[in-house]
N, C-alpha and C positions, 0 to 999 in steps of 0.2 A: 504494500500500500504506500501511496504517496505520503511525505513527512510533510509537515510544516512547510509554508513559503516565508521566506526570508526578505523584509523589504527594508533597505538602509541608504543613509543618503553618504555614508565614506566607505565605499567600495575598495580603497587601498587599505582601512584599516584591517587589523588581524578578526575573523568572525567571531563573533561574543555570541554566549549564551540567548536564543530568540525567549522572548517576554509577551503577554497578552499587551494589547493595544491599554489597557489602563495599569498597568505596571509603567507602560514606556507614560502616560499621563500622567503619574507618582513623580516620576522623574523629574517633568518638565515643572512643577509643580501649580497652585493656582496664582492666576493674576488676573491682568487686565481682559486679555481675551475670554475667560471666561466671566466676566462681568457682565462685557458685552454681548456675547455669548445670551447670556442666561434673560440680560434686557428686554434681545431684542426675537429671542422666543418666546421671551414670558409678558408680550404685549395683548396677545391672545388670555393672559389672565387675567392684567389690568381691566380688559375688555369685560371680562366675564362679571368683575366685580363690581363695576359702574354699572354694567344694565341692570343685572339681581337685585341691585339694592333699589335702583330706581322703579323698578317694575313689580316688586313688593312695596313702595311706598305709595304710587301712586294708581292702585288700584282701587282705594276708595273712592279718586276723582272720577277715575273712568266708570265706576259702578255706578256716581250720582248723574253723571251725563247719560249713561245710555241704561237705568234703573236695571240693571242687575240683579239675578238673584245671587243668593247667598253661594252656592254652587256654583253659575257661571263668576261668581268674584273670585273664589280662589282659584278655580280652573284656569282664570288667566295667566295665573304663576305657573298654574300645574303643566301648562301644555308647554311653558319654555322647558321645563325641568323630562319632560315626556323627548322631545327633541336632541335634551344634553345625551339621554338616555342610549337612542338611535346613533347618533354620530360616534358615543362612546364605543358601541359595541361595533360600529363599521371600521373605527377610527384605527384598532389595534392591529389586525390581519391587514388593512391597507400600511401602515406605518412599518408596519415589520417587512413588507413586502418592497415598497417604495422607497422608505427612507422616513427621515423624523421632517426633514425642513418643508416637502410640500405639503405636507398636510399642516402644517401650519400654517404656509402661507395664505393655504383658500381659507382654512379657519378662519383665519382676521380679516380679511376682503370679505367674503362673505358675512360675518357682523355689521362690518361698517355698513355693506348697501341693505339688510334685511332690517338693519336700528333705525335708517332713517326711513323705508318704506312702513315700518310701523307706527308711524306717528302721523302718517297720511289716510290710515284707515279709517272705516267708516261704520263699522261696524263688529261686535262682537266676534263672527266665525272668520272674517278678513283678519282681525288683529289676530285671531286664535294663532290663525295658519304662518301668518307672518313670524311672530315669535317664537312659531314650533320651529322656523328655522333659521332666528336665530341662534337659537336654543342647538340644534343641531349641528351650527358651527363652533359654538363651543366646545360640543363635545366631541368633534372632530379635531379639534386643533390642542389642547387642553394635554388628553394624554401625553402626545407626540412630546408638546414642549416639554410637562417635568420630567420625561424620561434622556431628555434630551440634556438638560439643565444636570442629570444625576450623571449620566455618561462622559459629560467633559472635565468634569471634577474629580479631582484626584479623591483618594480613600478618605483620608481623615477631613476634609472637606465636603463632602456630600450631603452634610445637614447644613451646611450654611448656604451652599448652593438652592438647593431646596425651599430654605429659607427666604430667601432675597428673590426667588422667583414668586415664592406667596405674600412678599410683603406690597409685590406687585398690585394683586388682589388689595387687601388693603389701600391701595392709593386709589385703588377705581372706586373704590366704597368711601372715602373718603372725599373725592371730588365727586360723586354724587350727590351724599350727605350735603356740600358747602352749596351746590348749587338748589339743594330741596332748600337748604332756609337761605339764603338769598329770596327764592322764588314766594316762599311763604312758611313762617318760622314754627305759625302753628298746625301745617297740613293739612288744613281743614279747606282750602280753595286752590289746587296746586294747579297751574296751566300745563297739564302731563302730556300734552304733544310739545310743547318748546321744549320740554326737559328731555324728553325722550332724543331731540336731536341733539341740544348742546352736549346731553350726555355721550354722544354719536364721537362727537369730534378729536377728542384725542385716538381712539380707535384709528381713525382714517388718517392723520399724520403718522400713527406708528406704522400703517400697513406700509405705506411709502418706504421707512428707514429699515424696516424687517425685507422688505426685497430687494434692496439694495447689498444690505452689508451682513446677512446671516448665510452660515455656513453650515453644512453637514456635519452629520455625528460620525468622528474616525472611526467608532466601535462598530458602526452600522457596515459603513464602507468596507472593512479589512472583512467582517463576515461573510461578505458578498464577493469577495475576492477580487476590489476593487484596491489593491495595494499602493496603487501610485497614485490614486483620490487621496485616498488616507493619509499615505504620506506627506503631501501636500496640506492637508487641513493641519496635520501637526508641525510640521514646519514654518505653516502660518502661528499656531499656536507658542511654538516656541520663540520665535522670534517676536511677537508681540508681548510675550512674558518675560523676555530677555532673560534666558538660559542655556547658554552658550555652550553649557559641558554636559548640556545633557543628554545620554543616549536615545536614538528616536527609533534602532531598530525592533521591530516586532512581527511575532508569528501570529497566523490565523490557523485557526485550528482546519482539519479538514473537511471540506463543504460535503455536505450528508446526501445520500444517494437521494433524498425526499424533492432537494432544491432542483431535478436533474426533472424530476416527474412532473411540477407544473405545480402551480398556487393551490388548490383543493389537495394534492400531495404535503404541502408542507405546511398549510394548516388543521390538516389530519395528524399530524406530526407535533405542531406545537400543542392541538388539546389532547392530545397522549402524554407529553409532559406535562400540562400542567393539571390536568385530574388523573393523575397516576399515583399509584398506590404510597409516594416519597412524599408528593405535593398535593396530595387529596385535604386533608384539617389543614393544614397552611392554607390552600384555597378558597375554601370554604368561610374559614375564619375571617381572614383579610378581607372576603365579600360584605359578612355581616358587620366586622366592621366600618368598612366604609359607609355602609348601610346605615346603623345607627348616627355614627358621623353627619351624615348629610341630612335626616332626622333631626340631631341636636342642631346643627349650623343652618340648615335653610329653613328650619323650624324656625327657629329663632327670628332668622331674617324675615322672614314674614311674620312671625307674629309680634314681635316689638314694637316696631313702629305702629300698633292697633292697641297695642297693653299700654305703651306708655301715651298715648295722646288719649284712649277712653278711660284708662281702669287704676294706672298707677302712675301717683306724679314723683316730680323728680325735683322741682326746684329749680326747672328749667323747661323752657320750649321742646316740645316731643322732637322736630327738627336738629336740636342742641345735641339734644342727648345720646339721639343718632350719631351725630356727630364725633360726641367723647366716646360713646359706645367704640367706634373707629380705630381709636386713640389708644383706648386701652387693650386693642389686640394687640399692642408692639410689643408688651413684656410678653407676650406667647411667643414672640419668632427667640426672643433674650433666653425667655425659660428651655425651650426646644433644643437651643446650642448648648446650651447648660447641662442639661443633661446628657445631650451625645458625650459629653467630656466625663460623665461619672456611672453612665448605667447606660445598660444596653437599649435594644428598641424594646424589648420586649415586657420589661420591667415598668419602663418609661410609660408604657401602654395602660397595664394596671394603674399605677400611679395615677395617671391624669386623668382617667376615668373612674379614678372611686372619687376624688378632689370634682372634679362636676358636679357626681351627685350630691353633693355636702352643697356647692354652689347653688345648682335648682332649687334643692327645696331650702335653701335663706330665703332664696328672690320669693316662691311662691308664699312661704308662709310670714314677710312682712308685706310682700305687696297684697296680700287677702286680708291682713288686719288692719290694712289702710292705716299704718305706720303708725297705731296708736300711740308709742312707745320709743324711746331714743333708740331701744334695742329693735323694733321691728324700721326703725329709719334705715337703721346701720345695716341690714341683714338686707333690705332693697339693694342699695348700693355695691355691698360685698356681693350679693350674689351675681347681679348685672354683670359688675368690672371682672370676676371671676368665671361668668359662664363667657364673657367676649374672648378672655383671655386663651385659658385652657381650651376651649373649642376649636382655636386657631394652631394650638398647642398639639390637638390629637388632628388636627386637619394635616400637619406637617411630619408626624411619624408614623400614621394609617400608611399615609399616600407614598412617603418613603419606602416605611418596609413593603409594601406590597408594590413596588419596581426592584427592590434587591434580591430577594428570592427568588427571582426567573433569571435563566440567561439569558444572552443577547440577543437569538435566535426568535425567543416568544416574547420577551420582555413587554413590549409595546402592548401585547395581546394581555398577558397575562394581569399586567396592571388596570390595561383599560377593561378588561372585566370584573374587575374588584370596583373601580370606578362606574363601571356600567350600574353595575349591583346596585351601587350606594347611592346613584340617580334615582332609583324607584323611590329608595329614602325620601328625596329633594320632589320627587312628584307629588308623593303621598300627602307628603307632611302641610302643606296650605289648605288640601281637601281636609285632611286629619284635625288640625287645629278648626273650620270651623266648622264641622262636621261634631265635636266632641263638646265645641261651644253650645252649637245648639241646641245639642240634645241634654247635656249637664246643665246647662244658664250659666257657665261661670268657665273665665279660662285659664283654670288651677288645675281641669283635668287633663288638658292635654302636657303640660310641662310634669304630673304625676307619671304619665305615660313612659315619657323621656328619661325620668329617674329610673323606671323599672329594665328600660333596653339596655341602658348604661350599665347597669347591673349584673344584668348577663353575656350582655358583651365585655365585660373583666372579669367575670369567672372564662368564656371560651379562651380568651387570649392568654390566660397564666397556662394552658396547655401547649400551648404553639412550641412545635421540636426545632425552631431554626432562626437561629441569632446572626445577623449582618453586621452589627456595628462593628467597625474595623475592618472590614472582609473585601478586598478585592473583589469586584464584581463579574459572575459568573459569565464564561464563556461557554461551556456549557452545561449538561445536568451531571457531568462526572467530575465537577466541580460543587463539593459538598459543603456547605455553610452547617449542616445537623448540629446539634447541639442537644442537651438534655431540656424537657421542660424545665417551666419556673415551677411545677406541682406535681408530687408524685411521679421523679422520673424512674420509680423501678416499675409502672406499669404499663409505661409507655413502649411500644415497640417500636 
């Protein structure tokens, strides 16, 4: 059988031991290019973050202009989140197939023109449709980039990368929030076709600087036995990072009979590894969490902005509070690198998911005593600052670990089906919150709901057999990360 190909750019030197394509990226280490890098793929999430928030804020305008019922009002959220859904599970097998940069690119093109054609609609099943795809470009482009964002980053850097791709998200959410209270501070009269386009606009300047100056993933490339791509994108890499001693050659392992037999061949091949009997509970698990995840996090984004302008005050304009709400996701990305430095992912997982459910129910049970008390003031606040925080917190080591446990091969795939997963989350949960509203009278039962997933989702994860943190990322599945559970690992096989 054929060995290794060998791709080097000093051909006089004496032959060195060949390295996977993220050993020779250890080397070169992180710098600039991967900043830019990670910018100008993760524009597609800044994207994602301004319409969500926008488009769970102002659906009570659109419900009082075109009278709404209760069900088509959250369904207007629900069908972008039905679309993330669609593009998620398209996104992965085209990504692994193609490469990570064009599905980004139409990702973000396609937002910009389907953000501004929905603010031209005229009606209910027009806007429906419109948002199903933007919704659709999101979750077409979305994978691609954090997978992309994880593969240029050296080992001990891949939560920061990570990080700084989702603080992305945060800035879209955050210049949505400034343009809601500009527009109107108390939500109660919002002009949600103007916001919907200004919200448009940074999107369509980024699509411009992202096809311009974004490059391919070397890890993608050298799989494909595209060695002098590859080489080239690191030779750009390195010299942008200015590491002049660094070795850039690298093996690619050998290309599998499956790539030879055609696209249904080789994603016949990636869902054998990734529901096979090594990565069946790792799968599984990483689904439902991401599931719960998007549950707590799009739950939230839709239902805040309706808790805090009807049912709990804050000492500030509902607007405002969006706002700081915003503000205080940053110590999530702060806590997230914090812990890559002292505990695995897996540990980390537990942790911030038992610390939520303490958070939920402060928030529920001072904002339900209508703050009689300094103690129920303090428990609003702590729980609010606490569920933005950690939420952002499990948003960035879900999404992590479930891209490190694939190789390179499925990667794309395997992720964007833990992500697919956790969209259902992101659909449900607007129909759920007011669906649990109405039939309760009160919306203490759906963030009860939330406590309960969380709950079980940190009991499934203390059994997960396979810890990343530190680990060279997998070229392929004979590249073992196993590890004993965090519980009971004598009965784990």
């Amino acid at each position: 059988s054929r060995g290794p190909t060998l791709a080097s750019v000093a051909m006089e030197e004496p032959p060195q031991v060949a390295r996977p394509v993220g050993s020779v990226i250890d080397d070169i280490g992180m710098g600039p290019y991967q900043v830019k890098e990670v910018v100008l793929s993760g524009c597609v999430v800044l994207a994602e973050g301004a319409e969500l928030l926008l488009v769970s804020s102002v659906t009570r305008a659109v419900a009082e202009d075109w009278g709404l019922t209760t069900t088509q009002k959250g369904g207007v959220v629900s069908v972008v989140f039905m679309g993330v859904l669609i593009g998620t599970l398209i996104s992965g097998p085209c990504s692994d197939r193609v490469g990570r940069q064009r599905p980004i690119m139409i990702g973000i093109a396609a937002i910009a023109i389907f953000s501004i054609l929905s603010a031209f609609t005229e009606g209910i099943w027009t806007l429906s449709i419109v948002r199903c795809f933007v919704g659709l470009a999101f979750g077409f482009g979305v994978p691609a980039s954090c997978v992309l964002c994880l593969e240029i980053a050296p080992t001990s850097w891949r939560s920061f990368s990570y990080c700084l791709i989702i603080t992305l998200y945060t800035a879209g959410e955050a210049y949505s929030a400034y343009i809601i209270w500009l527009d109107d501070p108390s939500m109660k009269h919002l002009h949600w076709r103007w916001l919907l386009i200004v919200g448009a606009l940074p999107t369509i300047i980024l699509t411009f600087l992202s096809a311009a100056f974004l490059n391919e993933s070397p890890s993608w490339l050298a799989s494909q036995g595209k060695e002098e791509d590859a080489m080239d994108v690191l030779v750009k890499m390195n010299k942008a990072n200015g590491s002049p001693c660094a070795r850039l050659e690298f093996s690619t392992a050998p290309r599998e009979e499956a790539n030879v037999l055609g696209s249904f061949a080789e994603m016949q091949r990636d869902f054998r590894a990734i529901f096979g009997p090594a990565m069946l509970y790792s799968t599984l698990v990483s689904c439902f969490t991401c599931f719960c995840m998007n549950v707590l996090y799009y739950g939230g984004l839709y239902a805040f902005p309706q808790v805090l302008s009807e049912d709990v005050a804050t000492g500030t304009s509902p607007a405002f509070a969006l706002l700081i709400g915003c503000f205080w996701e940053a110590p999530g990305y702060i806590m997230a690198l914090s812990y890559d430095r002292v505990m695995g992912r897996r540990l980390t997982l537990v942790f911030n998911l038992t610390a939520l459910v303490v958070c939920v129910l402060a928030f529920v049970h001072g904002g339900s005593n209508n703050q009689e008390s300094m103690v129920e003031y303090v428990m609003v606040r702590f729980g609010y600052a606490g569920y933005k925080c950690l939420a952002i917190t499990l948003n960035l080591v879900a999404f992590t670990y479930a891209a490190e446990i694939y190789p390179v091969s499925c990667r794309v795939t395997g992720s964007g089906l833990s992500i697919g997963v956790g969209r259902i989350g992101a659909v449900t949960a607007p129909l759920a919150y007011e669906w649990t509203r109405e039939f309760s009278g009160t919306w203490t039962t759906f963030f009860y709901i939330l406590a309960c997933l969380v709950i079980l989702d940190a009991t499934l994860v203390a059994f997960l057999p396979f810890e990343t943190r530190g680990k060279v990322l997998k070229e392929s599945m004979d590249d073992s990360h196993e590890t004993d559970p965090l519980c009971q690992p004598a009965e784990c096989t």
